[in-house]
C-alpha positions as a Python dict, from the first residue, in 0.01 Angstrom:
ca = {
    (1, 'X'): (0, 0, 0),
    (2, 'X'): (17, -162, 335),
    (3, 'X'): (359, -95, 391),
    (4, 'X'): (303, 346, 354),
    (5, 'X'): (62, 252, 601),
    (6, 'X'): (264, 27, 869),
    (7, 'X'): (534, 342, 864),
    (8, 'X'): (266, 634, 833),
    (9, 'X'): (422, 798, 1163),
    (10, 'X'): (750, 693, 1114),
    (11, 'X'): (1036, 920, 915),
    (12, 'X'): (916, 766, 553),
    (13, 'X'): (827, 876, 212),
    (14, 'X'): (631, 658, -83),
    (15, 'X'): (621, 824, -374),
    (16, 'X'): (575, 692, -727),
    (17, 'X'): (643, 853, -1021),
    (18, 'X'): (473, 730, -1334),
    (19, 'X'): (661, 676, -1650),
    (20, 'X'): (491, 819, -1985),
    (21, 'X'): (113, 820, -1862),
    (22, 'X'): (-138, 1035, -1908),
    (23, 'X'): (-244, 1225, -1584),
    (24, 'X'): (-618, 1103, -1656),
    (25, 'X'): (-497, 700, -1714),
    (26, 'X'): (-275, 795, -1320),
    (27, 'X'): (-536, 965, -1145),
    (28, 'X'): (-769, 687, -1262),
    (29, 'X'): (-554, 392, -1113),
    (30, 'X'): (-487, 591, -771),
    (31, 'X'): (-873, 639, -716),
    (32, 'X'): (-937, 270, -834),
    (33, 'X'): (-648, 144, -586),
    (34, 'X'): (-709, 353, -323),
    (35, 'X'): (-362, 464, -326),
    (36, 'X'): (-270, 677, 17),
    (37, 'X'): (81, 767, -127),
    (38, 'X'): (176, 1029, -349),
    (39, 'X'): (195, 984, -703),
    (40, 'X'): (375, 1226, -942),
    (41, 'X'): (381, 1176, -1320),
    (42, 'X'): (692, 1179, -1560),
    (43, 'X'): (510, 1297, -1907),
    (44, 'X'): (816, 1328, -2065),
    (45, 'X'): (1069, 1074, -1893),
    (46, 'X'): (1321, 1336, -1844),
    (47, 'X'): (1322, 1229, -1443),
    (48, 'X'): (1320, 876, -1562),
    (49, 'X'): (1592, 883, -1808),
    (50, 'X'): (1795, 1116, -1552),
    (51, 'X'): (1784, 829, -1274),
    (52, 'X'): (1865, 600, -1602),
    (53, 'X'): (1495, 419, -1544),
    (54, 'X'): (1478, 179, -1838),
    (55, 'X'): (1230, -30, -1744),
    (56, 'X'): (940, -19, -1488),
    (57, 'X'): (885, -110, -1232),
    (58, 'X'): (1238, 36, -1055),
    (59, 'X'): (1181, 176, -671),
    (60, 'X'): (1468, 329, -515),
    (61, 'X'): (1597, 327, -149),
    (62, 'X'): (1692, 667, -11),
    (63, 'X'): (1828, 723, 323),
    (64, 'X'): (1766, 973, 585),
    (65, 'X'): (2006, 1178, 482),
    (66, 'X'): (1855, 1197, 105),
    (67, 'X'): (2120, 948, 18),
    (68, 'X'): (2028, 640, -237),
    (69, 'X'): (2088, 310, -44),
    (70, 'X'): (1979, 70, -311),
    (71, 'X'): (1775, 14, -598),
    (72, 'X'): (1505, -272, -696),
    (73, 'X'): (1441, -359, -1053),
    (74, 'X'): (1140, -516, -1100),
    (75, 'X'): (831, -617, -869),
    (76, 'X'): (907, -684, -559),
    (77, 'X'): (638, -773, -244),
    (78, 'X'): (749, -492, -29),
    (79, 'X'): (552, -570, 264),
    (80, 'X'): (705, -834, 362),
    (81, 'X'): (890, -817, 719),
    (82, 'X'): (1254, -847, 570),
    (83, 'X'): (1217, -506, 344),
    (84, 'X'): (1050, -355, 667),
    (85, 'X'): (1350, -439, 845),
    (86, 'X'): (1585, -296, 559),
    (87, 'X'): (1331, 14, 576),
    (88, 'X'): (1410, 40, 976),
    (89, 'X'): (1765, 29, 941),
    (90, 'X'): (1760, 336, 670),
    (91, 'X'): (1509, 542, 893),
    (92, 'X'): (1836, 512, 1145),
    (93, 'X'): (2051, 857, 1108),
    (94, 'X'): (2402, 710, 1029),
    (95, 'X'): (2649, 846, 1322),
    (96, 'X'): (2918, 1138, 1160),
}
């Protein structure tokens, strides 16, 4: 994904979490992809169904501070320079 590269030095995390796949099926599409971000998988859906993930795909916006700032249901194109601005404003510690 372009945009885990553009911030690869910056204070930001990628990470997917597959929903109900077999580790084979995962590790498959992140060699075929060339995915450089990590990839954990939810067997079960007990993460999923914690965050209340009904539906895929669902990416989540967390702060600096581990915070969620927002929530995309949906596919979105990510790399465009709008969400890289929203990303830049998050990587920003908020003031106390």
């Amino acid at each position: 994904m372009n945009l885990h590269r553009h911030f690869k030095d910056r204070p930001f995390e990628i990470v997917a979490i597959d929903l109900r796949e077999s580790r084979s099926i995962v590790e498959n599409h992140v060699r075929n992809n060339g995915l450089t971000y990590t990839n954990l998988i939810d067997e079960t859906g007990k993460v999923s169904e914690q965050y209340g993930v009904s539906s895929t795909p669902v990416k989540f916006l967390i702060d600096t501070k581990g915070n969620m700032a927002g929530a995309a249901i949906g596919f979105r194109e990510w790399d465009t320079d709008e969400f890289k601005a929203l990303i830049e404003t998050l990587m920003i510690p908020a003031s106390n």
